[in-house]
C-alpha positions in Angstrom: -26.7 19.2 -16.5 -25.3 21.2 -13.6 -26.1 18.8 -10.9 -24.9 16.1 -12.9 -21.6 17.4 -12.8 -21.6 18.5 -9.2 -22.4 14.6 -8.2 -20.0 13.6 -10.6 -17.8 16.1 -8.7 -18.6 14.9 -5.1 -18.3 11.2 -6.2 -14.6 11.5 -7.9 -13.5 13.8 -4.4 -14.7 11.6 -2.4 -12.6 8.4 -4.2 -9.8 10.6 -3.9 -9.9 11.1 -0.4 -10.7 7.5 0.3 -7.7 6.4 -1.4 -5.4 8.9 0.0 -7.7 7.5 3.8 -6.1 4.0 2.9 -2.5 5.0 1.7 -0.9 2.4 5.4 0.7 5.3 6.8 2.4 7.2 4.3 5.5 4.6 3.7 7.9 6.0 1.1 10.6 3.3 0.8 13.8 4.8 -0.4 15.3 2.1 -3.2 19.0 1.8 -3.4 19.9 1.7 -7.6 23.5 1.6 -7.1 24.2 -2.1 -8.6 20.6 -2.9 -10.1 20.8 -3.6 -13.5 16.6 -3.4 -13.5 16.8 0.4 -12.1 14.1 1.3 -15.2 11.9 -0.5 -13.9 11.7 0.5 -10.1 8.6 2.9 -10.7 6.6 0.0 -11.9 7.7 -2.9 -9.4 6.9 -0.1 -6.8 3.6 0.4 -8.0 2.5 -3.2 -8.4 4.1 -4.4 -5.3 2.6 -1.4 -3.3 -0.9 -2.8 -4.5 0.0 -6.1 -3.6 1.5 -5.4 -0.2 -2.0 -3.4 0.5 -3.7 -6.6 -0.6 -2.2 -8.5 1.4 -1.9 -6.6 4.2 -5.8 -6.1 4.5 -6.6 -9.9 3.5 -4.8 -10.8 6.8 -6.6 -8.2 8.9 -9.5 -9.3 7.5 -8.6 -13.0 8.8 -7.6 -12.2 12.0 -10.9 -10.2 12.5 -13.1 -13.4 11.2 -11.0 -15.5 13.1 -11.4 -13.2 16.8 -8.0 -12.5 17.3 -8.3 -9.3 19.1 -5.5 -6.6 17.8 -6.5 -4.1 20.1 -4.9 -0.2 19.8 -1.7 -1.5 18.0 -3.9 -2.3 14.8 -2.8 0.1 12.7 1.0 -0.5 13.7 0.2 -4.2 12.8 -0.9 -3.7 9.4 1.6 -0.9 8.6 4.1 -3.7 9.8 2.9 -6.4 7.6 2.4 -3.9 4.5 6.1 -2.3 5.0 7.3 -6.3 5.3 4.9 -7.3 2.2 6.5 -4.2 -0.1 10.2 -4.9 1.2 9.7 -8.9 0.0 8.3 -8.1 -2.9 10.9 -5.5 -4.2 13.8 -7.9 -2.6 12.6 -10.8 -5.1 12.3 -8.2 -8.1 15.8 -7.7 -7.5 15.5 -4.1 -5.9 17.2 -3.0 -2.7 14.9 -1.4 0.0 16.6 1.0 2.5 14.5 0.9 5.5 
């Protein structure tokens, strides 16, 4: 029983460092709720359009790796770019102000 919970241990620390490994640079957008009549519902369009901005972000990495395109050291700036661009469309056609 005891090593059953240490490898259930190891396995649930381990997800939680991978998704904290994957989290495209830490971006915190700061949304302006002056004049949005949907402010309530800012946590979830954040939520689901950070998941979808991650989605897309990597599905064009992955693309432009099958396809040879060579990214070289700026990589990581390129897909931070295309998540941050991703999240600020998304939000903008939920009706949500992002301050960059």
């Amino acid at each position: 029983m005891t090593k059953m919970v240490s490898v259930v241990f190891a396995v649930m620390a381990t997800a939680l460092i991978a998704t904290g490994c994957i989290h495209f640079g830490g971006y915190r957008p700061v949304i302006d709720t002056y004049r949005d009549p949907n402010a309530f519902r800012v946590p979830q369009d954040e939520r689901e359009c950070r998941e979808l901005a991650e989605r897309s972000a990597s599905k064009k990495t992955k693309a432009a790796s099958r396809a040879r395109v060579v990214l070289g050291d700026d990589e990581d700036q390129v897909v931070d770019s295309r998540f941050k661009r991703a999240f600020i469309d998304c939000m903008a056609e939920r009706g949500h102000d992002v301050v960059e």
